[in-house]
C-alpha positions in Angstrom: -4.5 -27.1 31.2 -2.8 -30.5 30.8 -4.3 -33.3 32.3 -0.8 -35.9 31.8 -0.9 -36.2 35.9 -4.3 -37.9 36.1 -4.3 -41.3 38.0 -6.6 -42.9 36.1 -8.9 -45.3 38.8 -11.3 -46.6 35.5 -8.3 -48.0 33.6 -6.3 -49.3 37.1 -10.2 -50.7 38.0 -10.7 -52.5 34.2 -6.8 -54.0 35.0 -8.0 -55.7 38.1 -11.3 -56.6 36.8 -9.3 -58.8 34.5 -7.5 -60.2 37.0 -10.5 -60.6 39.1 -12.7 -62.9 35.8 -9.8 -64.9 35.0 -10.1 -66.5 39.1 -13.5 -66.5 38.6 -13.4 -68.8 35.4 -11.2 -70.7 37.2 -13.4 -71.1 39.8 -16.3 -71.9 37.5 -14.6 -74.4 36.2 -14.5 -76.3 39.4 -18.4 -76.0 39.4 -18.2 -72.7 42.0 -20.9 -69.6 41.0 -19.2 -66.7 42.9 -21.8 -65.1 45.4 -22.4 -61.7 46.6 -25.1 -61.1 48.7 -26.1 -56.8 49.2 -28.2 -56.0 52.0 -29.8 -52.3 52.1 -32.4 -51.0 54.5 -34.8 -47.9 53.7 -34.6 -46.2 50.7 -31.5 -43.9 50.9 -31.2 -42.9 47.1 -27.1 -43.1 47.2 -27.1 -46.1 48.7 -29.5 -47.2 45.8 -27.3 -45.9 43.1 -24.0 -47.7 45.1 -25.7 -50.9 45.5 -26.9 -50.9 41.8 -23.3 -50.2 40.4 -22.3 -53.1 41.9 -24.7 -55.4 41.3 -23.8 -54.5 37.4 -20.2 -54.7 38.0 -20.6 -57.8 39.5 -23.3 -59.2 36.5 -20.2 -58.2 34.2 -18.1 -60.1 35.9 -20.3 -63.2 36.0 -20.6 -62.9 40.0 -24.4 -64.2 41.1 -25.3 -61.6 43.0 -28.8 -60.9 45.4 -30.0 -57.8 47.0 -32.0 -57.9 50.4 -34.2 -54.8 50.6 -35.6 -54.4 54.3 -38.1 -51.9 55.3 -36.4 -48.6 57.0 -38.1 -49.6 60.7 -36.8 -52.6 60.5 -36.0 -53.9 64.0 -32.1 -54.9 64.8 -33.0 -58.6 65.8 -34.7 -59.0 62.2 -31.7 -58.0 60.5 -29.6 -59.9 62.7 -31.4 -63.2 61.6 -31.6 -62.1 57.7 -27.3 -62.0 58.3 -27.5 -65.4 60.2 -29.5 -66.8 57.2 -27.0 -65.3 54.7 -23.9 -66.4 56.9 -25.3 -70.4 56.9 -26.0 -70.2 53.2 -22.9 -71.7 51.4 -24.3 -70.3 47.9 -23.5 -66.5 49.2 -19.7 -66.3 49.7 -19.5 -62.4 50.3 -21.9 -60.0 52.4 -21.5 -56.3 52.4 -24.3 -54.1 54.1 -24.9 -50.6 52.8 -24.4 -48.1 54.7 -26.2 -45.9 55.9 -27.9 -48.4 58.8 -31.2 -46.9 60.4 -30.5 -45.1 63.5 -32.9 -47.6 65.3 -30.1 -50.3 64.5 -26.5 -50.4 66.6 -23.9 -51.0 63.0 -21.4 -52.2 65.0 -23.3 -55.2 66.1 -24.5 -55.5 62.6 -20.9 -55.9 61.0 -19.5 -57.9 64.2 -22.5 -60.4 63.5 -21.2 -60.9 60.1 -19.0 -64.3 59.2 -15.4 -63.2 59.1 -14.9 -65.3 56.1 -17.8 -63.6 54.3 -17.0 -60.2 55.2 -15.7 -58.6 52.0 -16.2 -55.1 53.3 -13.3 -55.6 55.8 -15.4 -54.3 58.8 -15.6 -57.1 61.0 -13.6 -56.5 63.9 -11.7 -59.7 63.2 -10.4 -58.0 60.1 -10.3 -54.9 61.4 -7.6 -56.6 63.8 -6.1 -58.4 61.3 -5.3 -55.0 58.7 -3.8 -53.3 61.8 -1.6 -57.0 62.9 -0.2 -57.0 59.0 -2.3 -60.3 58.9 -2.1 -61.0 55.1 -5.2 -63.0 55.4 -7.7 -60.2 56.4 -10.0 -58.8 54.2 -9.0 -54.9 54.1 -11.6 -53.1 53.4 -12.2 -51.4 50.2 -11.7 -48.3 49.6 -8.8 -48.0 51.3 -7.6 -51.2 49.3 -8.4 -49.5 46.6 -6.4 -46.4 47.1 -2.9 -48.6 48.2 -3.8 -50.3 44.7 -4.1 -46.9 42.8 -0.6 -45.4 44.1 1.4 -49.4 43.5 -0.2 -49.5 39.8 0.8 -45.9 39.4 4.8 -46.0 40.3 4.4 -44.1 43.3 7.1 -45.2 46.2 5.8 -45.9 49.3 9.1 -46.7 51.0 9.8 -44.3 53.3 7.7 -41.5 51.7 5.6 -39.0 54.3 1.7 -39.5 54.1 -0.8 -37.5 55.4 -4.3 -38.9 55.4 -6.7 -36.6 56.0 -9.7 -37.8 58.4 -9.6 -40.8 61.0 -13.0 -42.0 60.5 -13.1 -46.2 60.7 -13.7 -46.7 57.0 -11.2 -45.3 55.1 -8.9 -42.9 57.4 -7.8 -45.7 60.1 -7.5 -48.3 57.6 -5.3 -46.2 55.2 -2.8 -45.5 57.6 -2.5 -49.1 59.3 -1.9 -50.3 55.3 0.4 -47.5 54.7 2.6 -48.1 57.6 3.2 -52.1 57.8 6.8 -53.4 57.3 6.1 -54.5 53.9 7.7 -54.5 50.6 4.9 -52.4 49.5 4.1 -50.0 52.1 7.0 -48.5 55.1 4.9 -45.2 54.6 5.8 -42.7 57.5 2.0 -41.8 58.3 0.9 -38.4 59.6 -2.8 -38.5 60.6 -4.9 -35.2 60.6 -8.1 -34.8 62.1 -10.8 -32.2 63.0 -8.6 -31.4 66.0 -5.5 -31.5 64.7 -3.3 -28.3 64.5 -1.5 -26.9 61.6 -3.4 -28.6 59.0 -1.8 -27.1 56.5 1.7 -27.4 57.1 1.5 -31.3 57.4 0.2 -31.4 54.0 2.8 -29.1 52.3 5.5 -31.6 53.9 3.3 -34.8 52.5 4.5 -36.5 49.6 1.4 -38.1 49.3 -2.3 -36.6 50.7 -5.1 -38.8 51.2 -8.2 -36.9 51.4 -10.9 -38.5 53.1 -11.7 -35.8 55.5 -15.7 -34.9 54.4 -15.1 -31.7 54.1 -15.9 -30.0 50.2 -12.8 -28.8 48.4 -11.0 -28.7 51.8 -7.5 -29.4 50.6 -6.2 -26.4 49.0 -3.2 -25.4 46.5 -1.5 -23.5 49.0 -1.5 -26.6 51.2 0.7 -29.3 48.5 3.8 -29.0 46.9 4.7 -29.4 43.7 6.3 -33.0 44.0 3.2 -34.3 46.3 0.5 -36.9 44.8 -2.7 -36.5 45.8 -5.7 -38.7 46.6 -9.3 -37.2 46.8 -11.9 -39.9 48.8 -14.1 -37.5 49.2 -17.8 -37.7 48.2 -19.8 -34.2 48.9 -22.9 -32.7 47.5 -22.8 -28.9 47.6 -25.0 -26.3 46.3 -24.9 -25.7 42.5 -27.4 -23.3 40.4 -26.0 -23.8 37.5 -26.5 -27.9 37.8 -30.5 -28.8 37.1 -30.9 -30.6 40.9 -29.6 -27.5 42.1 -26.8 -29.5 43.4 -23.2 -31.4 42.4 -21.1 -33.9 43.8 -17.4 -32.8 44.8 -14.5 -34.5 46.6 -12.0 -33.2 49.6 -9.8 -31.3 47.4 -10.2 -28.2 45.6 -9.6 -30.0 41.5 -9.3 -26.9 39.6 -6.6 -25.6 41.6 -4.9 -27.8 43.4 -4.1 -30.4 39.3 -2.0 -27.9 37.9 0.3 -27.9 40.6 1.2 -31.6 42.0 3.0 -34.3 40.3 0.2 -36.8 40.2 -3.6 -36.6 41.3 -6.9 -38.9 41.4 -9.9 -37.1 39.7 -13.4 -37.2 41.3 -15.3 -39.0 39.9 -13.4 -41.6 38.3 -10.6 -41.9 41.2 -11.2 -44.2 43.8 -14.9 -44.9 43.4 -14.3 -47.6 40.7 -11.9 -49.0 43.3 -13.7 -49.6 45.4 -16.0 -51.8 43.6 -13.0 -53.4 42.1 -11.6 -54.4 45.6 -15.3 -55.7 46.4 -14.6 -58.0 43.5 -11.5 -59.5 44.6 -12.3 -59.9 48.0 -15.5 -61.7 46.9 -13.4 -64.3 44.7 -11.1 -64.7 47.7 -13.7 -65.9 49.8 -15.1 -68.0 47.6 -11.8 -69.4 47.1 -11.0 -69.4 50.7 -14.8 -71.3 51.5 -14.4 -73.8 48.7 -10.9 -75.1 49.8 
């Protein structure tokens, strides 16, 4: 089975690392230490493994970077002031807390009480605002940055071309489609979302040029459901039931690999899609703030 229509996210990632160091020497230069500060509350083991690949990405890159462990019961007005303390700090340029937040805790007052300027994860309403005005200044957040990165750096037209984006859900399947449809050189997408309520799932996608898979569902996207021009995006992160692995589990994505590669013209793996994206994209939007901060 050939593998030639692979969109490679490590290599596209590594490319906009470099990008990413050379503003950061620049900066340095100037007497400015890049700062990212990671919040994460409880124990959650994927959120341990996610916070820890960045805080290596970003020791790569020479970012200073902190992480703020808080207690799973921790009340809402304690994290609130731990944000307020990291907003007045002007050594921390970037804030991004993991998800998942505590049940106890209302997320959307969590990201709101975040400084726009330090919100590098793009969910600030102020930004969320911003990616769905066009606003070039917004920070968009990252994964769905990450995917409009991975279809420019791989040739694929966006002008004009049919998208389906699979899921509507406020972190990658709203975003995706406001970026994707802006009057802008590199977007002018015509954007078809599909949801758990949509009808005729199916035949959206086998119109698609390009499917963005970001639904949560495992190996949902089928090869009966693309055609054979169609590029393919897979966002999905899924843990299903494996004997054959030693936890007894494996991590999938949204689309059926096996089947659905042979058939399409171009296609993200999982992993090494869009999850080293999305780290890259926290990157850059780190250096932008600090940029943005030190003017």
């Amino acid at each position: 089975m050939s593998l030639s229509n692979l969109i490679d996210g490590r290599v596209i990632a590594e490319q906009l690392h470099g990008e990413t160091s050379q503003r950061i020497v620049s900066l340095s230069q100037r007497g400015i230490q890049v700062g990212l500060a990671f919040v994460r509350v409880g124990e959650d083991p994927a959120s341990q493994v996610y916070v820890g690949m960045k805080e290596k990405t970003a020791a790569r890159l020479g970012v200073r970077s902190i992480t703020h462990v808080l207690p799973e019961q921790v009340s809402q007005a304690e994290l609130l002031e731990l944000i307020h303390r990291l907003n007045a700090d002007p050594s921390v340029h970037g804030i991004l807390v993991q998800a998942p937040i505590p049940r106890q805790i209302d997320s959307a007052q969590i990201y709101s009480a975040v400084c726009p300027r330090k919100d590098v994860d793009g969910f600030h309403p102020m930004n969320v605002g911003k990616v769905l005005l066009g606003d070039r200044t917004a920070f968009l957040p990252c994964t769905p940055a990450g995917v409009h990165e991975l279809l420019l750096r791989s040739q694929v037209s966006l002008a004009g071309a049919e998208v389906v984006v699979l899921g509507r859900g406020n972190i990658v399947g709203k975003p995706m489609a406001s970026i994707l449809m802006q009057k802008s050189p590199h977007a002018n997408a015509t954007v078809t979302v599909c949801h758990s309520h949509s009808r005729h799932v199916a035949e959206h996608c086998r119109r698609a040029d390009i499917i963005i898979a970001a639904i949560g569902v495992p190996l949902f996207l089928k090869e009966d459901m693309v055609r054979a021009e169609s590029v393919v995006i897979d966002v999905g992160v899924n843990r299903i039931a494996d004997s054959t692995a030693k936890t007894g589990t494996r991590l999938v994505g949204d689309v059926d690999f096996i089947h659905v590669q042979p058939k399409v013209r171009k296609i993200t793996p999982n992993p090494g899609g869009v999850g080293p994206m999305t780290i890259a994209m926290l990157m850059r939007n780190t250096v932008t703030a600090a940029e943005n901060l030190s003017r």
